[in-house]
N, C-alpha and C positions, 0 to 999 in steps of 0.2 A: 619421244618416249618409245623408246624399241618393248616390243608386247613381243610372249613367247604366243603365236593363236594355235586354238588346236581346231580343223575344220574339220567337223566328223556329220558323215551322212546316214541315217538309219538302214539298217533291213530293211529291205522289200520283202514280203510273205511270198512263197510262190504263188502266179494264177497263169489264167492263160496267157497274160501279155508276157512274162518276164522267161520265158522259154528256160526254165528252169532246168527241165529235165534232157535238152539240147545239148544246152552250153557244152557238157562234157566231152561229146562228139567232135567238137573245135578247139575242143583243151581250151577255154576261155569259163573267166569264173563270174563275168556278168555279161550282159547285154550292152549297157553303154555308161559309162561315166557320170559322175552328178557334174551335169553343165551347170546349173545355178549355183553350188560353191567354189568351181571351179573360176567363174566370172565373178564373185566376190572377193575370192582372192586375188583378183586384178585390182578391186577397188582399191584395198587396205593398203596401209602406208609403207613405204618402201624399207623402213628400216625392221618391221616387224617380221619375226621368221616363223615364218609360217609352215607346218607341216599339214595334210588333209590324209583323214581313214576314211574309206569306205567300207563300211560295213558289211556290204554283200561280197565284198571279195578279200577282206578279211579283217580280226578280231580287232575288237577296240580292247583296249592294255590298260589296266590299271596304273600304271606304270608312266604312259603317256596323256591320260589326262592329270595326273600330279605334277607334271614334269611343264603343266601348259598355265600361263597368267591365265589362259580364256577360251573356253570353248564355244565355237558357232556353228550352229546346227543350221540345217533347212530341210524340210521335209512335208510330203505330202500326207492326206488322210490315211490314204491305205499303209502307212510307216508310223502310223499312232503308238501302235504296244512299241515297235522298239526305239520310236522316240524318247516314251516316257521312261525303258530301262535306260536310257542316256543319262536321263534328267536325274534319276536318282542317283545313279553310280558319279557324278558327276555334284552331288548335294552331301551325299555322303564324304566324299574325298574334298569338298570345302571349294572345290574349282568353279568359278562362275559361268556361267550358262547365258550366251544369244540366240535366242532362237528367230528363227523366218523362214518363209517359204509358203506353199496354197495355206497347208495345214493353219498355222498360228495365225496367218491374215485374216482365214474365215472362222476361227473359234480359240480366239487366245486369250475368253474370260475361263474358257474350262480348260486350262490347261496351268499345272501346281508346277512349281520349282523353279523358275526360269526366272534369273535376274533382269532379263531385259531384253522386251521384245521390239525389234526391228522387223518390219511389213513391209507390205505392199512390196515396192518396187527398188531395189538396193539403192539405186545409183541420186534419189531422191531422200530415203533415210538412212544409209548406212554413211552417208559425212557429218549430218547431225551430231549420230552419235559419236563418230569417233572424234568431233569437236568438241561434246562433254566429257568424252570417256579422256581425253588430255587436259582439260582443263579439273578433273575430278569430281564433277557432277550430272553424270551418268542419269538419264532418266530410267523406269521402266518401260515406258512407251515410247514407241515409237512409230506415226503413223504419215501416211503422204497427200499431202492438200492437192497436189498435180502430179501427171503422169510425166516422165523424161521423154527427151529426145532421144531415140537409140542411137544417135553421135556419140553421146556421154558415156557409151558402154565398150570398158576396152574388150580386147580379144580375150580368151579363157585362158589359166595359167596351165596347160596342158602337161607342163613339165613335175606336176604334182603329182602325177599318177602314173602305173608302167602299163602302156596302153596293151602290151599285149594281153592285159587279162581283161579285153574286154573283147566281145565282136565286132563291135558297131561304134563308129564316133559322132559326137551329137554338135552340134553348132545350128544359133538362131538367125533369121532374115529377118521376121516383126514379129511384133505384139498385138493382139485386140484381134475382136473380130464384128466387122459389119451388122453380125444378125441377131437375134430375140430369142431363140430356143430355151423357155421354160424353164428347163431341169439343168440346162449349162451355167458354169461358172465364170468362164472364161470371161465372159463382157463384164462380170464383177470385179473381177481378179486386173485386166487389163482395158477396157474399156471398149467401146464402141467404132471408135475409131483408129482403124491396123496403122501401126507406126514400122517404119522400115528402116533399116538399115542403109546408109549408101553403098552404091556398087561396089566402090573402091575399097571401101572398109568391108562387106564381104570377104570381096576377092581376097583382101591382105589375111582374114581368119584361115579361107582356105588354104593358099599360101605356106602358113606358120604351121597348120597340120600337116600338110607338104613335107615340110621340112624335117620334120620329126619322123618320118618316114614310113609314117601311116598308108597303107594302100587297102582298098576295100571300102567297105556299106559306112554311109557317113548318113546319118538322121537331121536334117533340117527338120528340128522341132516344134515348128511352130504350129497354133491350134488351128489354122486357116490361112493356107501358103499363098493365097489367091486373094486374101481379104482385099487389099490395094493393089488390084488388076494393073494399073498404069504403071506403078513403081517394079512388079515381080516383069511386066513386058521390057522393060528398061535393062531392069538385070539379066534375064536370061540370056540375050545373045550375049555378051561379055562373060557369061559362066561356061557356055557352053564352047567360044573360044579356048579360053582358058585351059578348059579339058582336053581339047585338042591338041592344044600344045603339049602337052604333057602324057599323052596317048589315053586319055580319061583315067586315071589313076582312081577316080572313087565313083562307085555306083548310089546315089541319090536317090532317099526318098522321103517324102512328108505327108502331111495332114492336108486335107482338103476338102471343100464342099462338091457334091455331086453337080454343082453347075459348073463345075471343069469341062465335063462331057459336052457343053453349049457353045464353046470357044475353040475351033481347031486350030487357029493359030497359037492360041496358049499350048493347047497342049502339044503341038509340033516344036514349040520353043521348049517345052519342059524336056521331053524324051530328045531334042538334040543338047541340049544341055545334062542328059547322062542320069537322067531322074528314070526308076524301072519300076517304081513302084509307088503309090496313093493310098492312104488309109482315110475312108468318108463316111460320115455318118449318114446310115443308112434308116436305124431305128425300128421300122417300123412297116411293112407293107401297106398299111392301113391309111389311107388319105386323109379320114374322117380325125383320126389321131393324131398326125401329122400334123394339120391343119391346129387341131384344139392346145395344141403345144407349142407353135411358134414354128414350126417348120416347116416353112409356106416354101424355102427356097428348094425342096425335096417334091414338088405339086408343082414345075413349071414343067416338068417332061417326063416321061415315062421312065422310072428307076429302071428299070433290068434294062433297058436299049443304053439308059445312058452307060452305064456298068462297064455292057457289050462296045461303047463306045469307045471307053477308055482304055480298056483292054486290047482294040485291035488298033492303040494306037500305041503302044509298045509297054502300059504300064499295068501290071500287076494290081489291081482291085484288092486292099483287104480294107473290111469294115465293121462296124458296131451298129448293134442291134438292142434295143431295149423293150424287157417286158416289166409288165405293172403299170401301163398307163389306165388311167379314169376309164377310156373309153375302148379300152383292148374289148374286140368280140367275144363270144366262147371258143370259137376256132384261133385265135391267135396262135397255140402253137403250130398245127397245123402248116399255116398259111405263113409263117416265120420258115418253116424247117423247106416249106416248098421252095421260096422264094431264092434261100438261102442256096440250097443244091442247081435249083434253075439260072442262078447269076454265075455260077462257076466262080464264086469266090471261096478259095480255100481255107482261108485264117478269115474266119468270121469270128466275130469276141461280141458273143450273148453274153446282155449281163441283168442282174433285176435294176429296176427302176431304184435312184435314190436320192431322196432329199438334201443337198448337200446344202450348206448355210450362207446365206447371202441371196440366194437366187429367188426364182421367181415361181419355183414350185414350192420351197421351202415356205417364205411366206404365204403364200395360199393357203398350204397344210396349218400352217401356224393358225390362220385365221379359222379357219374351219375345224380345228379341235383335231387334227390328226396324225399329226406327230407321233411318235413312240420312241423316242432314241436316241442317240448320238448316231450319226452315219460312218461306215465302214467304208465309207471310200469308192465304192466300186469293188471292193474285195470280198465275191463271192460264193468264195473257194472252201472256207473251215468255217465261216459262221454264215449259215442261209438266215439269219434273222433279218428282217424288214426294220427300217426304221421310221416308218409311218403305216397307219392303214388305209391300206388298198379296196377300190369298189369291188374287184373280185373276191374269192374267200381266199384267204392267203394261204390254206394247205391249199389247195388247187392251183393257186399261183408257185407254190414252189416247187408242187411237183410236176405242173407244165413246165418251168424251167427244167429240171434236171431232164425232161423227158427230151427236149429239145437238146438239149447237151448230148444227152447218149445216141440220140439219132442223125445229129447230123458230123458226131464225133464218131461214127460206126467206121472202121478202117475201111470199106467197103465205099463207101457215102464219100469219105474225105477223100479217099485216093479218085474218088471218080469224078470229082472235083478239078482237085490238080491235073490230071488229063483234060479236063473241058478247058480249063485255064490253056495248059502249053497248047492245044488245039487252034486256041481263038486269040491268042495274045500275040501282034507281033514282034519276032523279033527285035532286040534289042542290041546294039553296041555294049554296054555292058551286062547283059545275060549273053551271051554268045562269047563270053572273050576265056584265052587262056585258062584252064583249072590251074588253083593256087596250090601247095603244098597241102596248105591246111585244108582245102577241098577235098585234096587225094585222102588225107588221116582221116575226114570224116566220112566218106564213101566206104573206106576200108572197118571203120567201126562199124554202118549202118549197115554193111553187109553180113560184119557178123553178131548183130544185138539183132536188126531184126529180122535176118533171116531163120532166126529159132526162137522168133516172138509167137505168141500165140494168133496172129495175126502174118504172119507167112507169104499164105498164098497171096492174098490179098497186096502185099508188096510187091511181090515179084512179078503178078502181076504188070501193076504199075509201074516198076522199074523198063520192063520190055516194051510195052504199048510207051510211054513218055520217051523212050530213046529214038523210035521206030516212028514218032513222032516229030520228035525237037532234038535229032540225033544233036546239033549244035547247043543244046543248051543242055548238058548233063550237070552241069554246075547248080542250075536252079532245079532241075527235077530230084536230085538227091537233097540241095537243101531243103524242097517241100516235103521229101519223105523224112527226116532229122524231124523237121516242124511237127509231123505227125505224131513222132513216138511222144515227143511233148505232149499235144493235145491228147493222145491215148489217156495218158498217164494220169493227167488232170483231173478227165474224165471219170478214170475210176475212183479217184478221192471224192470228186460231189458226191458221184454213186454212193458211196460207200455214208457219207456223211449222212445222220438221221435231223430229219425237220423237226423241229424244239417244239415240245409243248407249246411254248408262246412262239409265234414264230414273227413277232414284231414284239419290240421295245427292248 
């Protein structure tokens, strides 16, 4: 049965992850690709034609969901509002609706319009259905008794999308992660146990991006690149050949626990394997909190030495920091914003604490009467409201965030950052390599946007010390000033944003 599919990905709101106010600098009109529909459309049947919108880099058409038997979404929390503008425009013009992704897995009783929800993990319910959906008895649920083998997952149909309007290309290694942290999703969503991918079948994803003639920052997605130490030590040499051959064509980086810093042979494997950069949850300074949350693996060694660890071993440290925990002191912001400047991590992403559904904070609140909400995801950019109550008072809690926002977002604070960064970071095989075209366009715009920012000197500055510096790496000290005018900009929207009467529920 040949099916017209339409695979359409929601908006993203801007925040501080999605470098919003960047992008333009690179002439690039998102960040990175939807890898999850992008790999569903490797699932579906071969005869079906398939077209995919992204919505962050452009309009979805009236025109084209009338034109489709079927639309499949996927989408995370923080893509809620223009999920649901899908689901209408989409109920309106009569076209049926699948929906999947974190979002629908963790709350697809509150969610209206959707003729049939496909979970959890494709490669386990999307044959289900398209086994009903051809025989003509289509459920609306759909849920998965077991987790897959990542065997079972082909490579992404990359040929769906014109990569250049994106920066960054995204491709997975595994799933799951090892640890317990409280307020995380992730061991709900994929479970305890990290599943991997085989080398060969990596290698052949990177390969295919290869081929399409992608060159540049490529995101290994995964929530915990380390979960299964033995299987990433397996792969690494084989990746890092690879690169080799090819004179490293793509700069590498992912997700990871702060016990990276404990394994120098990993991390010796990762940075010759072409990895420049780590994103680790950091949280929290507070051990006492750490501990009371499940983040015992952040308590086997001294965060800032580890930091300092990873950093002089050629990778770039950015990390997440959460406030609103039970046991935050009165100093927490304080003791956040020192920490934060003291690690010389430049893209630090504070965010408020939040109850997402399924986890192990959510049920706590549940039991304990505390709830206030539907959760925004992490998106705490246009609405500071809470969606649970907090032991501190929650105006003190939001206006310690915003306070921590604008102080260690001070152009002054962040550029003195990214100097302790290229200071202490070593170099890199890919931070040290050729500037791209697109590098020169963006150096040439950030010369002239913010050198008549109201933040100036404070560039230029940092432009002269970071070359005088890392004269070899003007690549990355101009992208960390591009990141800034971001973070500026973000900044002043919390500013500006007032804390709600209620400022939970």
């Amino acid at each position: 049965m040949s099916v017209r599919a339409l695979l359409v990905y929601p908006e993203l709101p801007p925040t501080y992850w999605s470098m919003t106010y960047a992008l333009p600098f690179v002439g690039k009109k998102a960040s990175i690709p939807p890898l999850g529909l992008l790999t569903v459309a490797s699932l579906l049947p071969a005869d079906w034609e398939v077209t995919l919108v992204d919505m962050n880099v452009e309009r979805l058409r009236e025109s084209a969901v009338s034109a489709a038997d079927l639309v499949l979404t996927s989408s995370m929390i923080v893509q809620r509002e223009s999920h649901e503008r899908v689901v209408r425009l989409c109920n309106r013009l009569g076209t049926p609706v699948v929906a999947g992704g974190p979002y629908p897995s963790s709350g697809h009783e509150r969610i209206e319009g959707v003729s049939h929800f496909v979970l959890d993990e494709a490669e386990v319910t999307l044959p289900l259905f398209l086994a009903d959906l051809a025989e003509g008895r289509a459920q609306r649920l759909y849920r998965a008794t077991s987790r897959p083998d990542l065997a079972l997952t082909p490579p992404p149909r990359f040929d769906l999308v014109r990569l250049k309007r994106y920066s960054t290309m995204a491709l997975q290694y595994s799933r799951g992660c090892p640890h317990s942290c409280e307020f995380c999703d992730i061991v709900e969503l994929f479970g305890h146990r990290p599943r991997t991918k085989g080398a060969d079948q990596f290698l052949l994803e990177l390969t295919l991006l290869y081929d399409t003639g992608w060159r540049g920052s490529v995101f290994v997605v995964d929530d915990n690149f380390i979960g299964n130490v033995r299987d990433v030590k397996a792969l690494l040499p084989r990746l890092a050949a690879w690169q080799r051959a090819r004179d490293y064509p793509f700069g590498l980086f992912t997700e990871a626990t702060l016990g990276l810093a404990e394994d120098p042979e990993l991390m010796d494997q990762m940075t010759a394997a072409g990895f420049n950069m780590v994103f680790v949850g950091i949280e929290t300074p507070v051990p006492e909190t750490l501990a009371s949350v499940g983040k015992r693996q952040n308590l086997r060694s001294d965060m800032l030495a580890s930091v300092r660890t990873i950093q002089r071993k050629g990778m770039e440290v950015s990390a997440g920091f959460i406030l609103g925990f039970d046991s935050d002191p009165g100093d927490i912001f304080d003791r956040q914003i020192r920490f934060i400047q003291e690690s010389g991590i430049p893209s630090a992403m504070v965010s408020l604490l939040t109850a997402l559904p399924g986890t192990q904070l959510y049920s706590r609140l549940q039991r304990e009467g505390r709830l206030a909400g539907e959760s925004g995801g992490g998106n705490n950019t246009h609405d500071l409201r809470l969606n649970f109550v907090p032991r501190m008072d929650a105006r003190e809690l939001l206006e310690g965030y915003k306070r921590v926002l604008s102080e260690i977002y001070a152009p002054d604070r962040y550029f003195s950052r990214c100097l302790d960064l290229l200071r202490s970071v070593t170099p890199h095989r890919t931070s040290t390599r050729k500037v791209t075209v697109t590098e020169v366009r963006a150096f040439l715009l950030s010369l002239l946007r913010q050198t008549f920012s109201s933040y100036s000197w404070a560039y230029w500055k940092y432009l002269v010390r970071g070359l005088i510096a890392r004269p070899r790496m003007l690549a990355e000290t101009v992208t960390m000033a591009v990141k800034g005018h971001h973070f500026f900009r973000m900044t002043r929207i919390v500013q500006a944003d007032q804390i709600p009467d209620q400022p939970y529920g």
